[in-house]
C-alpha positions in Angstrom: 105.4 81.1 98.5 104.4 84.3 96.3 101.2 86.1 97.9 98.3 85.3 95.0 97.0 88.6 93.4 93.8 88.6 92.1 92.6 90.3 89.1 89.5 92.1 88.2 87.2 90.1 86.0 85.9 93.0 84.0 88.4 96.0 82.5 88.6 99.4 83.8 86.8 100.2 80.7 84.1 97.9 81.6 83.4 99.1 84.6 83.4 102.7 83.7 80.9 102.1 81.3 78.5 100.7 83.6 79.3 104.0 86.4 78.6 105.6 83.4 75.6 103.8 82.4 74.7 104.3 86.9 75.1 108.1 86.6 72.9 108.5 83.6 69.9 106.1 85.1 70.0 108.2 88.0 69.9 111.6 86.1 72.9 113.0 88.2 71.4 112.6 91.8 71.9 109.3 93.4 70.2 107.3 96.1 71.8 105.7 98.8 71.4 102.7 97.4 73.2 104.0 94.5 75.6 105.8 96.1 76.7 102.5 97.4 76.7 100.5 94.3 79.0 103.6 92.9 81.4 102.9 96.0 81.6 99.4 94.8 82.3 100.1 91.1 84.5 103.4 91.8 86.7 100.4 94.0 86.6 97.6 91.5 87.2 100.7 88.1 90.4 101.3 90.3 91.4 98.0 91.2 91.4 96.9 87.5 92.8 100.0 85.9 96.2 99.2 88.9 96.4 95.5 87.3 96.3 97.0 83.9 99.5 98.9 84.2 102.5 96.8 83.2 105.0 95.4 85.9 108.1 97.1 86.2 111.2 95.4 85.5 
């Protein structure tokens, strides 16, 4: 049986916006709260911008 990949919910472009929208709310210094919610978002921008690339043949 085929392992079961899982794909982001939300697009790379998504989830930029809201590290974006993070960075912005923060005024360019972030606490450590948010310098863990960025660790999360950095991992899920990068998991969804790998399943957004096509498959090779």
């Amino acid at each position: 049986m085929p392992p079961v990949i899982s794909r982001p919910s939300r697009s790379a472009d998504e989830v930029n916006e809201q590290i974006r929208s993070l960075w912005l709310r923060a005024g360019g210094r972030l606490t450590a709260e948010q310098r863990a919610q960025y660790a999360l978002l950095v991992t899920e921008w990068a998991e969804a911008t790998r399943s957004e690339v096509p498959e090779a043949a």
